[in-house]
N, C-alpha and C positions, 0 to 999 in steps of 0.2 A: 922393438917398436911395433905395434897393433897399425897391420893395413885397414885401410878404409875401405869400406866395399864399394865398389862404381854404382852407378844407376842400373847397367847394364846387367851386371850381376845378379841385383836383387830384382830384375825384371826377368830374367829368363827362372829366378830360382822359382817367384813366384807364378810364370807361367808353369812351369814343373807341376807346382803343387797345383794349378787348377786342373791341367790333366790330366791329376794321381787320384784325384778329387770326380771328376765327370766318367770317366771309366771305372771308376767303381761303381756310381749310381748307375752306369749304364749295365757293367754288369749285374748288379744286386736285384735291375729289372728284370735283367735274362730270366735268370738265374730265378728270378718269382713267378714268373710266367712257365719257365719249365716241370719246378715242380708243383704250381697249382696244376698242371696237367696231368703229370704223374697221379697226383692225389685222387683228381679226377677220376683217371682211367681205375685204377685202384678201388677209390668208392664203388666205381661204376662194377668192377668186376668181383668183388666180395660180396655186392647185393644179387650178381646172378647165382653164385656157389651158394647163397642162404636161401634163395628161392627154391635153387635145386633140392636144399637139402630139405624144405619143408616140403614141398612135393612129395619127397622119398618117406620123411616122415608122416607125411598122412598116409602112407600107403601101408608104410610098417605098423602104424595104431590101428589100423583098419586090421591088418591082418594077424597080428597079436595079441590087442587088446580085448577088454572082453564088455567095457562102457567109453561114450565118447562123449567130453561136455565141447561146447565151445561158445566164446565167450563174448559179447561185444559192449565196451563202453564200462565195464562192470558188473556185467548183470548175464545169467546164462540165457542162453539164448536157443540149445542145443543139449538134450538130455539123453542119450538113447545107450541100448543094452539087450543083450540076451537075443530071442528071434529077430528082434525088430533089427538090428545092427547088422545081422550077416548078408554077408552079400552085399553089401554098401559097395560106392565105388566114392573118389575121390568128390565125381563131379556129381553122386547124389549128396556127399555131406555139404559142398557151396550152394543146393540150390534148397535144402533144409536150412541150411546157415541164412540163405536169402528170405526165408519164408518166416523166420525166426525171427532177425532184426529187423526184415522189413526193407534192408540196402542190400547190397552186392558187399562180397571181403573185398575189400578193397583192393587187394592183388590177386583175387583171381583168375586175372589174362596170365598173368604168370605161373601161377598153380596148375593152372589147364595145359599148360607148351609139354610139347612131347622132348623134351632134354632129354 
């Protein structure tokens, strides 16, 4: 013979289930809050390693290569070669770049840092 469930029963089962219910959305926030931070820090730190590394790479084109274009919006802005290029340094190609487009690179407070 099938027992009846109390009141009782299906009152605590369904408290159960709201608690199983609110600790999960409570974690699911943690738990989104932690790793939008993560992500954050992450974004945050993969854009300093690419700054460093275009740093380095102007540095290396400046000292290896033998012409340097550079570009803004589409359109060159920066054509140089041969006498004219040697001896360049980082911060003469931003302020040719500057003279070029007409703005500032957009990142070059970051280009400039001594990393």
């Amino acid at each position: 013979m099938k027992r009846k469930k109390s009141l009782q029963e299906i009152s605590l089962t369904l408290l159960l289930l709201v608690a199983i219910v609110v600790i999960f959305f409570w974690y699911t926030a943690q738990n989104s809050r932690r790793i939008e931070t993560r992500n954050k820090n992450y974004a945050a730190d993969s854009a300093r390693q690419t700054m460093t590394r275009i740093n380095e790479d102007m540095k290396n084109a400046l000292e290896l290569g033998s012409r340097t274009f550079m570009m803004d919006a589409g359109r060159v802005v920066l054509d140089i070669g041969g006498e004219e290029r040697k001896g360049l340094t980082v911060d003469d190609l931003l302020e040719r770049f500057r003279a070029g487009a007409g703005k500032n690179l957009d990142n070059d407070r970051i280009l400039l840092s001594n990393d």
